[in-house]
N, C-alpha and C positions, 0 to 999 in steps of 0.2 A: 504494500500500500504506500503511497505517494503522500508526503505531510500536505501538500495543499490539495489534494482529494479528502482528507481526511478533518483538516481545518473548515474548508469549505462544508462538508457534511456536521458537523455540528454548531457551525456557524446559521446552517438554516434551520436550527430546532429551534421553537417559537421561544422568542425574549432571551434567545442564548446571545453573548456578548464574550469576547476574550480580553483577557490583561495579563500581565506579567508581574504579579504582588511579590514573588518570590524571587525576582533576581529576573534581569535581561533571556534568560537561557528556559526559562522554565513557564510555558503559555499553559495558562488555566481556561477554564471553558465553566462559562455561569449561568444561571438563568436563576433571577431574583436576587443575584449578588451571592447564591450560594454555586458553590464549583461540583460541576461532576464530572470532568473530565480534568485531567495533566500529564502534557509530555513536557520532555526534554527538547526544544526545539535544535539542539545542536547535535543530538545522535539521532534521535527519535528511532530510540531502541524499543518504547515500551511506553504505555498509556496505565496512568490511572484511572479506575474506573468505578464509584459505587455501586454497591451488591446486595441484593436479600441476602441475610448473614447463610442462611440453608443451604442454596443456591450459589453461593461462592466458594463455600467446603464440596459442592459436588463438581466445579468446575475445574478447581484447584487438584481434584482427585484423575479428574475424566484428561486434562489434559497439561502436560508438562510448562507450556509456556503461561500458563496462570499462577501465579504464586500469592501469598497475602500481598497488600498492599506496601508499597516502600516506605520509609516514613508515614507510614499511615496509620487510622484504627483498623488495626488487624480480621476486626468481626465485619464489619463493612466497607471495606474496599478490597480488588484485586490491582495486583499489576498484573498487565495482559502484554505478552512480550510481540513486537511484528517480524519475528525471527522464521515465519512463516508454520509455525507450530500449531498457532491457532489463524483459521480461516478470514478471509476479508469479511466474509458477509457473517461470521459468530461476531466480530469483533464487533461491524455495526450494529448487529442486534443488542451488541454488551452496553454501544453507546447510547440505545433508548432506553436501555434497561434502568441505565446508570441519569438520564436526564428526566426517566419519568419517574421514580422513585424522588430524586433533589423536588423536580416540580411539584409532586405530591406531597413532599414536606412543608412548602413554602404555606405562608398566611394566606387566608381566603383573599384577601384583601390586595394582597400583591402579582395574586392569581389574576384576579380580575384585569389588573392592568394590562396583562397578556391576552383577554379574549376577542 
């Protein structure tokens, strides 16, 4: 996968927006100000990505390029490696997985803004 195939792909999820809170090298991906997605823009070896905690012990099981999340809460998030271990199109399915959980978190109130 191509980082601006894949910038661009979460770029179009509704009220998603990118920054760089972490340093120049490290693009976050938001929607309501909360992140559910993060790479390394300088290797883009691998994407964070939040997870139903169930759902990310059976993924981390099922395939090698899943591991808990780097720096991260280990119960809900993966890092998803693009080492070609795991598929382009599981990956995007990881990335709505990961944006409609964040969205479903968000206050009703800031949902709205998005409708």
């Amino acid at each position: 996968m191509k980082i601006d195939f894949f910038r661009d792909y979460c770029l179009k999820k509704n009220g998603a927006t990118e920054s760089t809170p972490f340093g120049e090298d490290t693009l976050c991906f938001q929607v309501g100000g909360k992140i559910f997605a993060i790479i390394d823009i300088e290797r883009f070896e691998s994407v964070n990505l939040k997870c139903d905690p169930e759902r990310a012990l059976l993924l981390r099981e099922q395939y090698p390029g899943i591991q808990a999340g780097y720096h991260m809460n280990k119960k809900h998030w993966n890092t998803v490696s693009f080492d070609g271990s795991v598929s382009d199109p599981l990956i995007l399915e990881l990335v709505d997985h990961s944006y409609d959980l964040v969205f479903a978190g968000l206050p009703k109130k800031i949902k709205e803004q998005f409708s």
